[in-house]
Structure formats: C-alpha cells, structure tokens
VOTIGU-344063 format. One record per atom (N, C-alpha, C): residue in three letters; x negated, y, z negated. Coordinates in steps of 0.05 Angstrom, whole numbers, padded with zeros to 5 digits, always signed. Layout:
BEGIN
ALAXYZ...
***
This chain:
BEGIN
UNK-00017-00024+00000UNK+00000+00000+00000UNK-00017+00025+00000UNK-00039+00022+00013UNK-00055+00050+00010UNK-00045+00069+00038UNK-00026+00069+00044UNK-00015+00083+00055UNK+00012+00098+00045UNK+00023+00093+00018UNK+00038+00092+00007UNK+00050+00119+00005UNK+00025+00139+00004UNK+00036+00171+00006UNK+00043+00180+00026UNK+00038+00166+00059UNK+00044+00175+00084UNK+00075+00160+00088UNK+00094+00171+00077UNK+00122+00155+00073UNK+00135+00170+00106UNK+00159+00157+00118UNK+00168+00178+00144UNK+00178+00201+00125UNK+00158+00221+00118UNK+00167+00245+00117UNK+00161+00266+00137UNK+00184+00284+00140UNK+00177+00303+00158UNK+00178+00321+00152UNK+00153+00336+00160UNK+00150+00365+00146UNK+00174+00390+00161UNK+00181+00401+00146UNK+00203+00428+00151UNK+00205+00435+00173UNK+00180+00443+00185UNK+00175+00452+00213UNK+00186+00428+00242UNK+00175+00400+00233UNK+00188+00389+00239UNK+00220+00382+00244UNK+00225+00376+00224UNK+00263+00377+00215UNK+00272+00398+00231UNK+00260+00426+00219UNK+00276+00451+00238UNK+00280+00443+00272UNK+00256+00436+00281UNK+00252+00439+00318UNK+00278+00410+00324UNK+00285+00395+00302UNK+00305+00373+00311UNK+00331+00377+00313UNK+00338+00399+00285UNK+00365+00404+00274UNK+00369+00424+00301UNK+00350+00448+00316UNK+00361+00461+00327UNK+00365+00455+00353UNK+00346+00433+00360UNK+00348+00424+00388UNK+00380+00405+00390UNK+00375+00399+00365UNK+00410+00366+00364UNK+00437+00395+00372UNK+00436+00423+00357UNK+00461+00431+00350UNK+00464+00454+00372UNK+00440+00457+00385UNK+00438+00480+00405UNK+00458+00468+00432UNK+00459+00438+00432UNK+00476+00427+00451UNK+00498+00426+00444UNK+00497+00419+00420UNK+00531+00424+00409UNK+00544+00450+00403UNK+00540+00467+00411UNK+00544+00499+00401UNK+00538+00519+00432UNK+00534+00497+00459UNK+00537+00516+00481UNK+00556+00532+00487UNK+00587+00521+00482UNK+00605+00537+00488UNK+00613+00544+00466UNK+00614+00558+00444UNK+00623+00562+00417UNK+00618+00588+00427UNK+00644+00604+00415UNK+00644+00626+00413UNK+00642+00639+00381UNK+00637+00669+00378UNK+00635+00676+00346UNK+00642+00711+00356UNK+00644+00713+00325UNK+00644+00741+00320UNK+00619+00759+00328UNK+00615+00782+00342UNK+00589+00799+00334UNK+00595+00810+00309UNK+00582+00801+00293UNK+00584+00826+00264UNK+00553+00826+00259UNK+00533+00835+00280UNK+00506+00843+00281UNK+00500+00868+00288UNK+00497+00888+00273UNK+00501+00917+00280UNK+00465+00925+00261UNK+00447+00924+00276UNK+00430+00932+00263UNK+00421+00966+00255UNK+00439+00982+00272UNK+00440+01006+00266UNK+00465+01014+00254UNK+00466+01013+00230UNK+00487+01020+00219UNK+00493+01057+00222UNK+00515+01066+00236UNK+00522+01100+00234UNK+00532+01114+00203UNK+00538+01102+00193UNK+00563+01108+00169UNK+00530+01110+00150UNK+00509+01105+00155UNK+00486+01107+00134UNK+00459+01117+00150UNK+00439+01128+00134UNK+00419+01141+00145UNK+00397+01119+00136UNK+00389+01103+00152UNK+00364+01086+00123UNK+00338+01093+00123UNK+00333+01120+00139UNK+00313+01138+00140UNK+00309+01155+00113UNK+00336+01151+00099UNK+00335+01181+00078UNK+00318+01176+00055UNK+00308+01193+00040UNK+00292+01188+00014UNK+00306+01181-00004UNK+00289+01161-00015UNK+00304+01150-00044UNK+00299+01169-00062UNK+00311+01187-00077UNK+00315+01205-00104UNK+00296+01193-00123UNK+00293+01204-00144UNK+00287+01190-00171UNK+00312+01184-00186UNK+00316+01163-00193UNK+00339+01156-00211UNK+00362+01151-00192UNK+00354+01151-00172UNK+00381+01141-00148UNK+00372+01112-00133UNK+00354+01097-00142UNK+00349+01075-00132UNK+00363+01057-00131UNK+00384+01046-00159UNK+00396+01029-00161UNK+00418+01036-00143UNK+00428+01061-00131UNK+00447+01075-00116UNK+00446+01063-00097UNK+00416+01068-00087UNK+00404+01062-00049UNK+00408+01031-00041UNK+00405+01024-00070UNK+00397+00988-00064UNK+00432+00978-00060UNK+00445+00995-00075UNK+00472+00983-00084UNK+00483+00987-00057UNK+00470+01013-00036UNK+00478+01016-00014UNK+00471+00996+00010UNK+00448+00994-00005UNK+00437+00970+00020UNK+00451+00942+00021UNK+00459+00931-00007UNK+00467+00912-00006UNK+00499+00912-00004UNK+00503+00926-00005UNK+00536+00932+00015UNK+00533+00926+00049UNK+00521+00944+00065UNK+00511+00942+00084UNK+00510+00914+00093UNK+00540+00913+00122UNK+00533+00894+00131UNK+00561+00870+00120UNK+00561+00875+00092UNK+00589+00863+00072UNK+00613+00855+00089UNK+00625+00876+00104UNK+00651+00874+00112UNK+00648+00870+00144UNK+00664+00852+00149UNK+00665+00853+00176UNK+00688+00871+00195UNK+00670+00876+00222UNK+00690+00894+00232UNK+00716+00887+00241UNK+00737+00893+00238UNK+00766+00878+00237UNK+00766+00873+00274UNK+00751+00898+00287UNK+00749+00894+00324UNK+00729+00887+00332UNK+00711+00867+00315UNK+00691+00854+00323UNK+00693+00845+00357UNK+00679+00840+00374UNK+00678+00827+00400UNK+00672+00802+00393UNK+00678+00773+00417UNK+00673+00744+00415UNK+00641+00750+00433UNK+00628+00736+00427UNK+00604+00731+00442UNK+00592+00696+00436UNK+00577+00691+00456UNK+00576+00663+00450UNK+00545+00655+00439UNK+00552+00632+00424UNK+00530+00625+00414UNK+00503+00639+00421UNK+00491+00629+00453UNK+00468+00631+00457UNK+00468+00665+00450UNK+00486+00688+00455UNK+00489+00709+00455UNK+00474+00719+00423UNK+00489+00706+00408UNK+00479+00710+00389UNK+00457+00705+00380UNK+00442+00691+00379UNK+00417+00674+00380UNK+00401+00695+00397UNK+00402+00709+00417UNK+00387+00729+00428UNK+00386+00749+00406UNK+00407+00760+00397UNK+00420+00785+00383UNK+00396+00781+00351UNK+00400+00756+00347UNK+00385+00752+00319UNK+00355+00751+00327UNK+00345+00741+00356UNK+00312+00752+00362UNK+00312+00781+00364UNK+00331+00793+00368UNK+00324+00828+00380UNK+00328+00829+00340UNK+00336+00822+00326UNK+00345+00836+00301UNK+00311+00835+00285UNK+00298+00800+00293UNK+00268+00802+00290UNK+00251+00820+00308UNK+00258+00828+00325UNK+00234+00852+00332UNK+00238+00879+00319UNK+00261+00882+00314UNK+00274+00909+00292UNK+00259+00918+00270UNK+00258+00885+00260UNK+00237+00887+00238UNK+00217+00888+00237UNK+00195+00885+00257UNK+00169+00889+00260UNK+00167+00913+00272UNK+00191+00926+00285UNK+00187+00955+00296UNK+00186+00972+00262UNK+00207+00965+00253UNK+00211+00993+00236UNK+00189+00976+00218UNK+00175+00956+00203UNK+00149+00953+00190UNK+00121+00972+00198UNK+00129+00964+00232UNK+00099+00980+00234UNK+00097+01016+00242UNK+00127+01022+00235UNK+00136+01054+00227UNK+00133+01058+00195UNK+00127+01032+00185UNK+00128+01040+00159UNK+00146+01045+00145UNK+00177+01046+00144UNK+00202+01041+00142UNK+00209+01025+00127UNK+00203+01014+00102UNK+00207+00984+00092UNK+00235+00999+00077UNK+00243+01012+00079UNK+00285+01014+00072UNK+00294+00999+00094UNK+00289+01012+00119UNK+00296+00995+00140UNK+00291+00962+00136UNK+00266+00959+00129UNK+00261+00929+00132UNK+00283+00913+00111UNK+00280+00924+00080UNK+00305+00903+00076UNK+00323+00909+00070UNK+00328+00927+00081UNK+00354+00929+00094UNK+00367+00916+00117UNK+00350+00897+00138UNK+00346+00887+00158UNK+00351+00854+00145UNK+00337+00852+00126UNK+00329+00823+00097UNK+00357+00815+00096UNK+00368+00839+00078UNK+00398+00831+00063UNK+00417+00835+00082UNK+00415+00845+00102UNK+00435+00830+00130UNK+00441+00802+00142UNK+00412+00793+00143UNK+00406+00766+00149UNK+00414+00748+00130UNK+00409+00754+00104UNK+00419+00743+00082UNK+00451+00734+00085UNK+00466+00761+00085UNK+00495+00768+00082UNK+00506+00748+00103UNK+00488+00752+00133UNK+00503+00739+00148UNK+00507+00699+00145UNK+00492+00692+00129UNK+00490+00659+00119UNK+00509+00659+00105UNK+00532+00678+00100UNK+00562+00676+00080UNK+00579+00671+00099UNK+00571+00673+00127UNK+00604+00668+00141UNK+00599+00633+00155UNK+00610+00629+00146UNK+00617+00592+00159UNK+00644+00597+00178UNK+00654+00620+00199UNK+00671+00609+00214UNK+00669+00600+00226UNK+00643+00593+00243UNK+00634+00590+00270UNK+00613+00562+00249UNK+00635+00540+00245UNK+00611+00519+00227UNK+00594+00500+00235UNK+00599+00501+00265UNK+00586+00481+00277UNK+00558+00498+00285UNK+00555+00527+00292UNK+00536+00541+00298UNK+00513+00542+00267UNK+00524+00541+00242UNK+00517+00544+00221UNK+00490+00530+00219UNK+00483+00514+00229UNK+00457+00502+00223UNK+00433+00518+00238UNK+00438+00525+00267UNK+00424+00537+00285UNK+00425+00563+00269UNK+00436+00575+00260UNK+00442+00603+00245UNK+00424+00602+00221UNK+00427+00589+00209UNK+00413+00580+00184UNK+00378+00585+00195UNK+00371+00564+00207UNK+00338+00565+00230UNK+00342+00583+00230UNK+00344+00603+00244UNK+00337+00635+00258UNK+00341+00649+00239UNK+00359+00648+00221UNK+00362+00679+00199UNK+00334+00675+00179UNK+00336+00642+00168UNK+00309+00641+00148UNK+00291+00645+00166UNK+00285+00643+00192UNK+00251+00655+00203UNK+00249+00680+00197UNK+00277+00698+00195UNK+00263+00724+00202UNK+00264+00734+00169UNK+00269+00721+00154UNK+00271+00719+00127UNK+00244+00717+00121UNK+00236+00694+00129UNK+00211+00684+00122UNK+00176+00703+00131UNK+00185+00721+00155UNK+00174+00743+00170UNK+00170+00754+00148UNK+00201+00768+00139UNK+00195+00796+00117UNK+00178+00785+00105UNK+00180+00758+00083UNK+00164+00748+00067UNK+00134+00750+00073UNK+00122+00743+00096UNK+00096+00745+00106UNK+00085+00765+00112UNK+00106+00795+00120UNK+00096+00823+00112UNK+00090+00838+00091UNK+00111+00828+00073UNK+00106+00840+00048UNK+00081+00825+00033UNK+00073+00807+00041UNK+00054+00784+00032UNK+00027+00808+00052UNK+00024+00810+00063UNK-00001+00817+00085UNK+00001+00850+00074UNK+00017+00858+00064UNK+00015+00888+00057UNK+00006+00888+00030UNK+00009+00863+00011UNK+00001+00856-00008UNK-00036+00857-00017UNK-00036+00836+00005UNK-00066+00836+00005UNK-00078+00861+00013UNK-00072+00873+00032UNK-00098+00901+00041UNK-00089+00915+00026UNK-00062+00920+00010UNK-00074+00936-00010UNK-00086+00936-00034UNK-00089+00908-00032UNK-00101+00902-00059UNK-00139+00905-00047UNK-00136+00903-00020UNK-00175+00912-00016UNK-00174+00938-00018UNK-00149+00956-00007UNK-00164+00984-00011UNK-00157+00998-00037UNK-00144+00982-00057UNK-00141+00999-00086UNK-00164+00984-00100UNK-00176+00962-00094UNK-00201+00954-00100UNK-00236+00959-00088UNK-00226+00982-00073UNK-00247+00994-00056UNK-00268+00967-00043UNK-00259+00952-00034UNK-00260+00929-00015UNK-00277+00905-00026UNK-00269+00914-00060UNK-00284+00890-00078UNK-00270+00867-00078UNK-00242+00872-00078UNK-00227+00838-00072UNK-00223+00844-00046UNK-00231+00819-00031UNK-00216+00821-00008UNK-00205+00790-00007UNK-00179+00782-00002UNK-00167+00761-00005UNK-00153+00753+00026UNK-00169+00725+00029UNK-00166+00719+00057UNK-00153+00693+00052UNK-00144+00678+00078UNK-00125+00649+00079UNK-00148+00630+00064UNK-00169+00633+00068UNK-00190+00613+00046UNK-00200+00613+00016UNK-00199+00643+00014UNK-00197+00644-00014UNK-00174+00654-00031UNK-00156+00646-00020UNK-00138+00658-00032UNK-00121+00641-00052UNK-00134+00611-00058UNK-00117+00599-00084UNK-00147+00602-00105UNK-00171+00611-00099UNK-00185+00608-00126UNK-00190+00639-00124UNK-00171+00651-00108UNK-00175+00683-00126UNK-00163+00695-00154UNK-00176+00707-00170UNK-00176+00716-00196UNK-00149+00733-00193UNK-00125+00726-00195UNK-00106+00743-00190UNK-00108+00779-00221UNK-00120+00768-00235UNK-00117+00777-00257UNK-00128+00802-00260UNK-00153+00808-00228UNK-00163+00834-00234UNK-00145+00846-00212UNK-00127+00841-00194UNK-00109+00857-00179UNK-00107+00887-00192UNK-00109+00901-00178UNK-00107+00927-00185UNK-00080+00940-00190UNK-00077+00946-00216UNK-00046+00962-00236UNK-00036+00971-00209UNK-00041+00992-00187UNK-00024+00998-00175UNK-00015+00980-00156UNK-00023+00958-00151UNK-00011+00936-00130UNK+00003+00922-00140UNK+00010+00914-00168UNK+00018+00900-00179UNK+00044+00916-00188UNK+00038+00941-00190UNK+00070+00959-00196UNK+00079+00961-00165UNK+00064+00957-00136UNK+00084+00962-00116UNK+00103+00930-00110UNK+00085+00919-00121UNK+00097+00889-00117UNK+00113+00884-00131UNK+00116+00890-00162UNK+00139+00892-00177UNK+00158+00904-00173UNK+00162+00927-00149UNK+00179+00941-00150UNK+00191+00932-00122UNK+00181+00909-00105UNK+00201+00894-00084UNK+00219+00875-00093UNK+00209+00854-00115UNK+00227+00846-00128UNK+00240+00859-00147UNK+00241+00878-00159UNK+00262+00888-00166UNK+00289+00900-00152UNK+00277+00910-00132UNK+00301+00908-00100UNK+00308+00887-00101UNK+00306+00868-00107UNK+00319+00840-00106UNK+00338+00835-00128UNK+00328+00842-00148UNK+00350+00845-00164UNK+00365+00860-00175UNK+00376+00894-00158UNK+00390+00902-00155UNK+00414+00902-00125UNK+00415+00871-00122UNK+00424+00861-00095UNK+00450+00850-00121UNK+00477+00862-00107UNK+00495+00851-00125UNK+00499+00824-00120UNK+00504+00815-00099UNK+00523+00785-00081UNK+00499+00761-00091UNK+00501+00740-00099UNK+00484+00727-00100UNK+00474+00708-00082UNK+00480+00703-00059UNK+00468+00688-00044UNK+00440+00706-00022UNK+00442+00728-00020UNK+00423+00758-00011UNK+00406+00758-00038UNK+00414+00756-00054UNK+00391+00751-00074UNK+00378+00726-00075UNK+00385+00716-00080UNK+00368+00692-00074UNK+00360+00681-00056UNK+00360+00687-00025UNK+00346+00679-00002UNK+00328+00712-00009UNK+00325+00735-00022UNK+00304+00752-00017UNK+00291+00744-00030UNK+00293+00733-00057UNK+00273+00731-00074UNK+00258+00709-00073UNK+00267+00690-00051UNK+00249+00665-00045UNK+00234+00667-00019UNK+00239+00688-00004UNK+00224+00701+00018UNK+00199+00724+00008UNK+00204+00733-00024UNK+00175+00741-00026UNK+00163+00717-00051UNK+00170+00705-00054UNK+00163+00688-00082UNK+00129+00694-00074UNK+00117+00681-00050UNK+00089+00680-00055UNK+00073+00701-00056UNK+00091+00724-00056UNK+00083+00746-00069UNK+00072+00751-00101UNK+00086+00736-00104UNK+00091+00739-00151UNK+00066+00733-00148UNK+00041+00730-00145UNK+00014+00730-00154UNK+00003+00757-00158UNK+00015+00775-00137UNK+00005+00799-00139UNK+00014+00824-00161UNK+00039+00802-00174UNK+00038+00815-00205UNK+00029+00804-00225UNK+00002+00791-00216UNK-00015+00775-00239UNK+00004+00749-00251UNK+00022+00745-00241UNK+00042+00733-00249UNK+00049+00704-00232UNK+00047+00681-00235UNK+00042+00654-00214UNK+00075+00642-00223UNK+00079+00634-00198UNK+00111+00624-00200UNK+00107+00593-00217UNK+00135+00598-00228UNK+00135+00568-00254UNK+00161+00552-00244UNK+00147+00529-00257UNK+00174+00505-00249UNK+00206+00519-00257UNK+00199+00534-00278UNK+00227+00550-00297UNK+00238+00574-00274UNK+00223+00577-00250UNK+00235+00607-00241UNK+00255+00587-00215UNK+00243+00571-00202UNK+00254+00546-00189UNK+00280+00535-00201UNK+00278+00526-00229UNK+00306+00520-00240UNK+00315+00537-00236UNK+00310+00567-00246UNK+00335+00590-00251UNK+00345+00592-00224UNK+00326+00590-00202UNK+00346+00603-00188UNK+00358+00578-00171UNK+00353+00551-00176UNK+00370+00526-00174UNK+00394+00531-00179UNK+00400+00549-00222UNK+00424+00543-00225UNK+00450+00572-00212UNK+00422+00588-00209UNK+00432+00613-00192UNK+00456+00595-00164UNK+00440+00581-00150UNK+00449+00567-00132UNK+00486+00560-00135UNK+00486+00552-00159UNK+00512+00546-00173UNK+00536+00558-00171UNK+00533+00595-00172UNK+00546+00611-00163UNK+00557+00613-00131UNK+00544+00597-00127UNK+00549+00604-00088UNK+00585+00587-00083UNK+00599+00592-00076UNK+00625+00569-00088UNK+00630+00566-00053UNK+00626+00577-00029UNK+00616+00565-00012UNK+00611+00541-00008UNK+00614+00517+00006UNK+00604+00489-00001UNK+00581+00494+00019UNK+00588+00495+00042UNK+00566+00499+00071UNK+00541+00507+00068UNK+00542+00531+00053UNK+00525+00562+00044UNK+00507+00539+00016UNK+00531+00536-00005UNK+00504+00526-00027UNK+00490+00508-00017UNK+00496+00488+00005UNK+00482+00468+00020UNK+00451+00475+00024UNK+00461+00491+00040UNK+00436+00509+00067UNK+00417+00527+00046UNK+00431+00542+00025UNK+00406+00549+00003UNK+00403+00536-00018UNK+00406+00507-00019UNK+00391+00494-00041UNK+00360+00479-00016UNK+00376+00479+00003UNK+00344+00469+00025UNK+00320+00487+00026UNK+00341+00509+00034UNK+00312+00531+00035UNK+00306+00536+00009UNK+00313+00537-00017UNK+00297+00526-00041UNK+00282+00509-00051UNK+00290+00487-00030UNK+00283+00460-00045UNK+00249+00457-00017UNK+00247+00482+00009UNK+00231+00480+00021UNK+00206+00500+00008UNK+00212+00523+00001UNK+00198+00543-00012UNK+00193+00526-00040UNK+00204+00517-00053UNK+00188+00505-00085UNK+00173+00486-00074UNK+00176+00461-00059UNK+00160+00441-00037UNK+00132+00455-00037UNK+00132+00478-00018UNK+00109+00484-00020UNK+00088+00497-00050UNK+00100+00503-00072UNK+00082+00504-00088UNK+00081+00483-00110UNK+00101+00463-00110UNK+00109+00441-00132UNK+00111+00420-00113UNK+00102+00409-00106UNK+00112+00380-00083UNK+00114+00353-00102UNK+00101+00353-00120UNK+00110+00336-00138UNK+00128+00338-00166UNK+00138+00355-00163UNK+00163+00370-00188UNK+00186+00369-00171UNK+00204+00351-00182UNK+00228+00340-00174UNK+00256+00352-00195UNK+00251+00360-00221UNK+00271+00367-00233UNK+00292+00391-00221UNK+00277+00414-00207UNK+00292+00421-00196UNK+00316+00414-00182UNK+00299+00409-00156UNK+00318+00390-00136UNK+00335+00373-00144UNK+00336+00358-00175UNK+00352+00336-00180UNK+00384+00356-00189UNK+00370+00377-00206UNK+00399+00405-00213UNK+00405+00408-00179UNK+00398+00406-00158UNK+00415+00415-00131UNK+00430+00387-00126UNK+00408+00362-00133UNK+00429+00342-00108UNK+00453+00345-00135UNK+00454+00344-00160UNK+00472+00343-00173UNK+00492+00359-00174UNK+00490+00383-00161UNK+00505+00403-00152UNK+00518+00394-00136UNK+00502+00398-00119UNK+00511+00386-00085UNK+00533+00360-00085UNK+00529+00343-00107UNK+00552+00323-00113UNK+00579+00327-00120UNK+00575+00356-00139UNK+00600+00361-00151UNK+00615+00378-00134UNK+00598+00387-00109UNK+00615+00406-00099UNK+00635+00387-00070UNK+00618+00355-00067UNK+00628+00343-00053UNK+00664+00338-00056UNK+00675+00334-00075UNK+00703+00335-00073UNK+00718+00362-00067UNK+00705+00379-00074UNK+00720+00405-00067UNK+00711+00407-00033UNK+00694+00395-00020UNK+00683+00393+00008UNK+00703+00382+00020UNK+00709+00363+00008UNK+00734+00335+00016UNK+00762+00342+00018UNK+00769+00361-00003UNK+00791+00363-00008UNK+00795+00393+00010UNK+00785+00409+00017UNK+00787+00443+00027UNK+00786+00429+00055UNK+00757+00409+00067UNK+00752+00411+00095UNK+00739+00436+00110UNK+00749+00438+00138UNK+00747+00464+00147UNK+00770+00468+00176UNK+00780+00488+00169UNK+00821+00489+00184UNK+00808+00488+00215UNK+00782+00493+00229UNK+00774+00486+00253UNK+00757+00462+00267UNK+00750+00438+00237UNK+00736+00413+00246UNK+00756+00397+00228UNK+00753+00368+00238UNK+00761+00344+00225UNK+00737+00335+00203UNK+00752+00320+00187UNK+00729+00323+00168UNK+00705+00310+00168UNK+00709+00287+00182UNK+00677+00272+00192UNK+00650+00285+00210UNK+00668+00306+00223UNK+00652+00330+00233UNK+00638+00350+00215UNK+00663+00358+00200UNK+00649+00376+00184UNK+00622+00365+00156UNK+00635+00343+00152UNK+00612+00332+00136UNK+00586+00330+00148UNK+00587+00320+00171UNK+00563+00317+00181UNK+00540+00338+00183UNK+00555+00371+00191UNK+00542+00385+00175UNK+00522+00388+00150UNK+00534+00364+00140UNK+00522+00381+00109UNK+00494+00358+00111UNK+00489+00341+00127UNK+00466+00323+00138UNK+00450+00334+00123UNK+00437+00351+00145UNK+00412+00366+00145UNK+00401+00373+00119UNK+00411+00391+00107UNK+00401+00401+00082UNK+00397+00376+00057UNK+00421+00361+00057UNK+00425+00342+00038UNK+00400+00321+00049UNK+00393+00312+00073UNK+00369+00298+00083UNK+00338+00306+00069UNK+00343+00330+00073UNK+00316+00350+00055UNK+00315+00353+00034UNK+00324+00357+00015UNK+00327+00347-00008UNK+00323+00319-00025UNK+00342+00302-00009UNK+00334+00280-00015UNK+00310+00266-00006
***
C-alpha cells in the first residue's frame, strides 16, 4: 500500500474543468435574467469615504446589486458567462486605477449573485466563474499585500512564492498590517451572510499579513456561519468553496468539513420536500453532486 496517499483524488482545478465542461452542454439553451449591472447610476463608487461614514459606504456597497431589476432582459446562458468575463476585466481595470471601492464592490456582486438559484441548472457553471473572479480579488489584495510590505520595509522583507511559508510574518510592518486589517473588516460590515463569507475566504491567505495565521477555529466559525445560508443549492456550493480554501491550508483537518457534510444532511429533507417548481427532483438533486463529491 505505499501508494496509499495517491487515492483517485482530484484536485479542484481538476473537478472545476469537468463540472463546467459536463453543465456547459446542459445549459446551451437556458435562458436567465441579466441582473449584471456593473455600473451601478443610483451610486458614485468613486466618492470618498468620510471619517466615521465607513460602516455607511460598506452598508452601501453591500446593498448594491441586492434587488433585482423587476425589467430585467432574458439573455442566454453563454451570454452571461461572457457578461461575468467582461465583469473580470472590470476588476483588473478599476485595480490598476487603484479604485479598490470599486473592486469590492465588484467582490460583493459576485458574491450576491451565488443567492439566485432560478436559473438551477446554470448554477454550477455560475458558481466556477463567480469564485474565479472571487478568487482574482483574493490574489490582488494578496500581491498588494506583499509590495507593500517591501516598501514599508524599505526592501528589507521582500516576500516571494519561495519564501513565503518560512517568512517571519511577525516583523510585517504596523502599517501593512493595519491596511490588511482594515479589508477584512469590509468584510464584516457586509450585512447578508453568504457575501460575507465567500469575501472573507477570498482574502483568508491574506490573515498572515496581520501577523495573524488562519486556525482550524476560524474554518469552523465560518462552517457554522455556513448554517445561516437556508438556501439548500447556495449552502451546498459554499460549504465546497470552504471546504476547497481550508484544503489548502489544513488538508489533513477534517472536523470542519464533518460540521458541513452534517449540515448538508440536515438540509437534505428540506431539499426533498421544497424541490425546485422548474426541475423534477432527480434532476435537481443531481445538482447538489458536485459540491457534496468535494467534500466528501
């Protein structure tokens, strides 16, 4: 059995290129709502944040996007799936304007939009594309992390993809560690909980840069955070992308994941019994494959 650790597992990246290639055929002719408006009119996200108006801005941001437009247009799948690549260049436009209101503000859209299951057969393909560009922000705010941590260290740390698990997080410099504290805190003035918790696991590999290393306990919390989601579809799809983000820093810590499949069990009768008023139910279950596969 000395092969015993090479079990058929497949890594994420894997899984993803399968789930989207299987559902991209099944979701040719599906139509959906546009409720992708990346320029919002009714808000400026250029304007200055005040002092003492933050929790305001954020409360604004995470509104943003909430309601759908009652004269939304139909557009079809692939349509959308373009609409969500132009929504990732948005974000690298207004990043490299330096804009980061815009950026997550851009975050908790993508977020918001993993709350609508009408279109449920598209939901998996949706899921892929919103966490990439999720996962983007996460790797910006991560790369803005580091250079500023070389130039508030006048280029004494410099922290590269090789040294970057035996770096001394501890001499990070006070002011990088207060700009980094203050992205997750945008996170937790996100009222809705499922935008919170896909942001805050899109910067997690950030938390080093507040001297601070993620713990098996921040993984539970926001496992039982998970709990809140009353969604069946939705808690599905973010106990995966939890159970893929802790993977990578805990791959052998399972207690987590055991609070989701046990979730994920209890929410199976209420799955059974609701359905969904546009699939039969052997369809719609099948759905819930994917995520429940990853996990387990």
């Amino acid at each position: 059995m000395e092969n015993a650790t090479m079990l058929d597992f497949e890594s994420w990246e894997q899984k993803k290129i399968k789930i989207f290639a299987m559902f991209r055929e099944l979701t040719e002719g599906i139509e959906m709502d546009s409720d992708i408006n990346a320029k919002k009119k009714a808000q400026d996200i250029n304007a200055n944040i005040k002092y003492g108006a933050g929790k305001n801005r954020m409360g604004e941001l995470g509104a943003a996007g909430g309601a759908k437009d009652p004269h939304g247009t139909m557009i079809s799948a692939k349509e959308f799936t373009v609409q969500l690549e132009r929504l990732d260049k948005e974000l690298e436009k207004f990043w490299a304007k330096d804009d980061k209101v815009a950026c997550i503000r851009i975050a908790i859209q993508c977020a918001k939009l993993l709350n609508d299951t009408s279109t449920p057969m598209f939901y998996p393909q949706k899921f892929i594309l919103l966490t990439d560009i999720l996962d983007s922000f996460g790797e910006l705010v991560y790369g803005r992390m580091k250079m500023l941590t070389q130039e508030c260290s006048n280029g004494d740390l410099v922290i590269t993809d090789e040294n970057e698990e035996s770096t001394d997080y501890s001499q990070i410099p006070d002011k990088v560690q207060e700009i980094c504290r203050n992205w997750f805190l945008k996170c937790v003035c996100i009222r809705e909980v499922l935008p919170r918790v896909y942001l805050e696991l899109s910067l997690v590999r950030s938390s080093k840069f507040k001297n601070v290393r993620v713990q098996m306990s921040d993984l539970m919390r926001i496992a039982k955070m998970c709990r809140g989601i009353a969604e069946p579809m939705c808690a599905a799809y973010t106990a995966a992308y939890l159970a893929r983000v802790g993977q990578s820093f805990f791959p052998a810590q399972k207690d987590y994941l055991i609070c989701l499949v046990d979730f994920l069990f209890k929410l199976y009768d209420i799955t059974v019994k609701r359905g969904h008023q546009s699939l039969d139910l052997p369809t719609y279950l099948s759905l819930f494959e994917p995520p429940i596969d990853w996990l387990i």
